[in-house]
N, C-alpha and C positions, 0 to 999 in steps of 0.2 A: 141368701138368708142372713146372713154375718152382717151386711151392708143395712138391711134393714133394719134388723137387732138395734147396730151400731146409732142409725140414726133415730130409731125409736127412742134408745137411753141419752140420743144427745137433746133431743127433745125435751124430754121429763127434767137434764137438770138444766135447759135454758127456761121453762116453767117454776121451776125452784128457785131460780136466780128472780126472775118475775114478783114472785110471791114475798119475796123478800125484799124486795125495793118495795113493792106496794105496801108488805109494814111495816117499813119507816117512814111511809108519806103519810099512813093515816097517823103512827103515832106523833107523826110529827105536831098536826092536827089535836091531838087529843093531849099532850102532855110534853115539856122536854124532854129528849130522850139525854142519859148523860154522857161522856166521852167513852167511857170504857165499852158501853153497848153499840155505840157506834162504830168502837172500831172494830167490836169484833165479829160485827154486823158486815163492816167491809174487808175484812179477812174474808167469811164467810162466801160472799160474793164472788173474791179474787181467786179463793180456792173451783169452786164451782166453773168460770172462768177458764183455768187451765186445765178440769177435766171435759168441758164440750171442747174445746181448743185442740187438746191431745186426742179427743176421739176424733175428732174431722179429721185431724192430719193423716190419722192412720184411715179411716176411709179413702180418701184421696189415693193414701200412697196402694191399699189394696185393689184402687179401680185401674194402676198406671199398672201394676204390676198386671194385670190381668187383660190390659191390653196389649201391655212387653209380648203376650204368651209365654209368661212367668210359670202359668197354672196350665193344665191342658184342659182341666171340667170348668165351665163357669162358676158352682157349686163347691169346687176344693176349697176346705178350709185354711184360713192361715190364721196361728193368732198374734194377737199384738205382744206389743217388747214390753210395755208399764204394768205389772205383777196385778198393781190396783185394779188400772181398769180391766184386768180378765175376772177379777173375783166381783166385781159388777157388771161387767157383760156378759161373760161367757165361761162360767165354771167349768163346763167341761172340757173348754178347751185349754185349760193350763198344757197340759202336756204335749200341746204341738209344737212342731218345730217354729222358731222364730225366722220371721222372714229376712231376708238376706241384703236388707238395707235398713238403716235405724229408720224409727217412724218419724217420719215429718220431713222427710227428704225425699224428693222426689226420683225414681230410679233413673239413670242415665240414658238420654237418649240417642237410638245409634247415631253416628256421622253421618253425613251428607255423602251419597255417593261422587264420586269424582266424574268430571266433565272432562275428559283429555281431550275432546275434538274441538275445543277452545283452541282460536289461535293463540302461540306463547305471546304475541305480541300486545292482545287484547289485556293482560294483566294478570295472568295466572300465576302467583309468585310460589318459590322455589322453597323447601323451608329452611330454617338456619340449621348452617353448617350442612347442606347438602351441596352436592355437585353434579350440574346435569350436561354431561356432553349428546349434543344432538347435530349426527353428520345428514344433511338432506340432500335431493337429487331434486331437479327442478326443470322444466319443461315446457317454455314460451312460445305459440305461433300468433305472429300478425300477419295481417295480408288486407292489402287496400288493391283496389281497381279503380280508377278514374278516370274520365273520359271529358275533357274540355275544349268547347267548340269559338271560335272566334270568327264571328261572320252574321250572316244573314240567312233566316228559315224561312224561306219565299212559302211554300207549303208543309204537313207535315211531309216527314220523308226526304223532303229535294232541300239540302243548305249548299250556301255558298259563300267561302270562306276556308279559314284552315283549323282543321280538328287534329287533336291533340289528345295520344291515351298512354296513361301508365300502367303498369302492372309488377308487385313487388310483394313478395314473400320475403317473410327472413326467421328463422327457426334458433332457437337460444337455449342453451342446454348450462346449467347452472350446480355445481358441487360446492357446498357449502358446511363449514364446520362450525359449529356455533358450541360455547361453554356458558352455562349461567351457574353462580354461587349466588345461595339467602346469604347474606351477610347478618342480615334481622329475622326477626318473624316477618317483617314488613318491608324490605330492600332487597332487593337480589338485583346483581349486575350481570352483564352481557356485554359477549365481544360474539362478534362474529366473519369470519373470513373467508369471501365467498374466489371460485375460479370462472371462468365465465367463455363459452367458446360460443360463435354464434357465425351464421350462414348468412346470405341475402342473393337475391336472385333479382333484378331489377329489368324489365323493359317497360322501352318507351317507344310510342310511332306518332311520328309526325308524318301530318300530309301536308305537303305544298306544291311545291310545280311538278316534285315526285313523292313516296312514300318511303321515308324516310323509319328505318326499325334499326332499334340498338337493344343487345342487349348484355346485361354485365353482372358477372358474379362475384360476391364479397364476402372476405372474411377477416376473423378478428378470435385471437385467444388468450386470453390473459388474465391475471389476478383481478377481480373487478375492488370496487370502494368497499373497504373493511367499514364496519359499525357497532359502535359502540353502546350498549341503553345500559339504559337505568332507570327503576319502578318503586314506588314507594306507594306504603297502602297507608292511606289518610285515618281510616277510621276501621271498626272493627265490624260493622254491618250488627251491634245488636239490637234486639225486639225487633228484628225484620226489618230495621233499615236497607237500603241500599251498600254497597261496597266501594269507597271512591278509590279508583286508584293514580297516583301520578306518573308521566311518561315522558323519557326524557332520549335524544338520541343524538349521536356528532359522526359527523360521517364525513370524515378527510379523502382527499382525493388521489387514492392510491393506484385505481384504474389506469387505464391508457383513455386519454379524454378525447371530446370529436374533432379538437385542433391540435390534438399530439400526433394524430394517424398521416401519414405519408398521403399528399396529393401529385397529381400529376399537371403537366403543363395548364390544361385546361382548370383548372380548378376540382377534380371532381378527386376523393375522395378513393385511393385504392386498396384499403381496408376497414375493419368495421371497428369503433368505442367498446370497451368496456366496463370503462365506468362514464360518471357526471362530468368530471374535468373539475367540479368546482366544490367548495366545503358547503358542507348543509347540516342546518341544528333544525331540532323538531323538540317538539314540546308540546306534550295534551292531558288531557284526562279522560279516564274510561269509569265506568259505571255496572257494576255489577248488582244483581239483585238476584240471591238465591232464592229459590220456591222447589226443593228437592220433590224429583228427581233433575229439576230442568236449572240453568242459568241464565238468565237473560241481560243481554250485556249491548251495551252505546257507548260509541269515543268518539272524540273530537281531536282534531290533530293540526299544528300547524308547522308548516315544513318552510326557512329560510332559506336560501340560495344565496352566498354571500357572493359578489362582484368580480369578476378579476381580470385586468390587464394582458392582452392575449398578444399582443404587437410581434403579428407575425403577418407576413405575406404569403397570399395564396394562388397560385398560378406561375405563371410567368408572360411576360409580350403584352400583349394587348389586355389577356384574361387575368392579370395579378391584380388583385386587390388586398389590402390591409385590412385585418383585421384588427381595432384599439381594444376600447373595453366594452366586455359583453357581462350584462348582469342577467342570469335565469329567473325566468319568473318563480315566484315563491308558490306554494300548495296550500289549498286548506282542504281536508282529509273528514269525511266521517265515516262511522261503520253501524251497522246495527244488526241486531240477531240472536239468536240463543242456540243453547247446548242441551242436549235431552239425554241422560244417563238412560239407557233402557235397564242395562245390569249392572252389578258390579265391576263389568271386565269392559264390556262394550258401550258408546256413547258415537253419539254423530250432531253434528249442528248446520245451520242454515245462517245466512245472512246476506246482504247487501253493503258493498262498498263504496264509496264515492269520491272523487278529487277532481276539485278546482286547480288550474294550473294556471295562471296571470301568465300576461304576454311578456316573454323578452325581448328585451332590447340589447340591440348589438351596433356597434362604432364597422361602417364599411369605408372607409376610405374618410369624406367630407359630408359622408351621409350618414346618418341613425335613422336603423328601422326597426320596427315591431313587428313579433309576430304574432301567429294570431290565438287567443287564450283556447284551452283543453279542458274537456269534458272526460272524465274516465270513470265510468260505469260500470262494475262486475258482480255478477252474483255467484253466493261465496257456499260452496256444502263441501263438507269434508267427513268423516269418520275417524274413531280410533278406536282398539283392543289393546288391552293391560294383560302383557304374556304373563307378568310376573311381577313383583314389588320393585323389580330396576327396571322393565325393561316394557316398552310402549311401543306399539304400530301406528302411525298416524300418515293418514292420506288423505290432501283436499284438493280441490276444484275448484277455479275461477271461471268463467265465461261472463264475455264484454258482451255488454246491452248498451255500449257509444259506440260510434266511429271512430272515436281518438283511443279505446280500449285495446287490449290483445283480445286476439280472438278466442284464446284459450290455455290457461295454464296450470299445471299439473303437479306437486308435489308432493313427494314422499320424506318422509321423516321418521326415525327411529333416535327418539332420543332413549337416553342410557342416562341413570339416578345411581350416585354414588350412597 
């Protein structure tokens, strides 16, 4: 009823503003008018002016408030803050209570719930002067089966020739301590230092003039490649723009690399890497676009593999070969997906990952070879629960849709907000 009122009297004085432009065109018409009618003709107006102006505002703010569920009746009155316009609106409602935001401001609207099942790496920054340690446990299975024939397939069924199969699991269990600080509203840094122990179970059968089965178990435990990011948020996402964020990463080679591990006469290898061996910078942008309750987010990433001089020999007798220099192919990385706050407390997201891996080339003795470039496919779901203002559950989900992918990777995190 107030709303109507309100707009009925803003009506009658945008008609009085009306009537009064119309007679100053006719007098226009009909005679000079002189300065002093004229101005007090545009006073008149101005005033008029600022009370349809003051009354819309406070419509406005009475329909925000009333969708806030400010009011619990559709019908509760409120009246306005300007003395005037109640003694022309609404006389009897002088004596109500004043509403709890000046008029012509619009009430505050709640926040955005949060999205924790964002991965940290996608852009989610930290605010200033907080401190988030996040200790994770991590969980890798690969396993490849291959089977390679050299010969001739007279029929199906019947070859002749020598076939050749592999078989190779390797299981990778990963504890990791990671610190990010907001330095800004828009920069928060990251270190992180992971440990890394990992299994491998390998056989091979060759058949030739007998059938020939090996098979060998490997392992490896040690500090793998510490890294370092850094995130800077370009812009501020308002009027529903998008969110850009920048991403930056260096990652020295602090692991045990695949030419530091102990081989034996034969050349082969009788422990397992835990890290790259080599330094790598990455640098991307990610994209956020909030639409509460959900976030929808895309990065792009490109990962260097800097070069390096390995001049070591592998084997011994016959089987040694030199290794010079081996450059790792570099990566290009994307990701896409979003995040769906259900509640306040609980959120879960989906997504798809992607990385191009270029071939490396490696110095063998008088020869350089190539190998062969990498597809690595995973689709990405994870969840997370807000126990408390510090203190966060988050657990996601990889599984490989490539052959060159893991088969499956699993972790959990508990970061902690100072």
């Amino acid at each position: 009823m107030l709303n109507r009122s309100l707009s009925a009297k803003a009506n009658g004085q945008f008609f009085v503003a009306l009537t009064l432009a119309a007679s100053i065109g006719g007098a226009a018409h009909a005679q000079t008018v002189s300065p002093e009618e004229f101005a007090k003709v545009q006073r008149e107006l101005a005033r008029q002016a600022r009370v349809i102006e003051a009354q819309q505002r406070e419509i406005d703010a009475l329909k925000m408030e009333r969708l806030a569920g400010l009011h619990p009746s559709p019908e509760a009155p409120a009246a306005p803050a300007a003395p005037a316009v109640v003694a022309q609106v609404a006389p009897n409602q002088q004596n109500a209570p004043a509403p709890n935001a000046p008029v012509g401001e619009r009430p505050a609207e709640p926040a955005p719930q949060v999205v924790a099942a964002i991965p940290p790496e996608i852009g989610v920054l930290t605010p200033k002067g907080h401190l988030v340690i996040d200790p994770s446990i991590e969980y890798d299975r690969f396993s490849t089966n291959r089977l390679v024939f050299r010969g001739v397939e007279i029929v199906p069924g019947i070859q002749l020739g020598v076939i050749e199969a592999s078989d190779a699991a390797q299981d990778t269990g990963v504890a990791t301590l990671a610190a990010r600080y907001g330095v800004t509203s828009r920069l928060e840094i990251e270190a992180r230092v992971p440990y890394i122990w990992r299994s491998a179970r390998i056989t091979s059968l060759a058949q030739r003039d007998q059938t020939i089965s090996r098979t060998s178990n490997l392992y490896g435990a040690d500090i793998g490649d510490v890294e370092f990011d850094a995130r800077y948020q370009l812009n501020s996402g308002a009027d529903g723009r998008p969110i850009f964020v920048a991403t930056s990463r260096l990652k020295p080679p602090t692991g045990t690399g695949p030419y530091d591990v102990n081989y034996d006469d034969n050349g082969i290898a009788t422990s397992l890497a835990t890290g790259s061996g080599f330094w790598g910078l990455e640098g991307g942008m990610t994209a956020l676009y909030l639409t509460d309750p959900a976030i929808i987010y895309g990065s792009l990433t490109y990962l260097h593999n800097f070069s390096r001089d390995i001049n070591k020999t592998i084997g011994s007798g016959d089987s040694a070969v030199h290794v010079g220099n081996v450059e790792p192919g570099d990566s290009i990385g994307m990701s896409v997906g979003f995040g769906l706050a259900l509640n306040p407390r609980f959120s879960f997201s989906l997504g798809y990952a992607h990385n191009y891996i270029f071939r490396t080339t490696s110095e063998f003795g008088q020869t350089t070879q190539r190998s062969l470039a990498l597809n690595v496919g995973r689709l990405l779901m994870g969840w997370s629960y807000v126990l408390n203002d510090h203190l966060t559950l988050n657990n996601s989900f990889e599984f490989g849709v490539t052959s060159d992918a893991p088969d499956v990777r699993i972790i959990f995190r508990v970061p902690y907000r100072f």
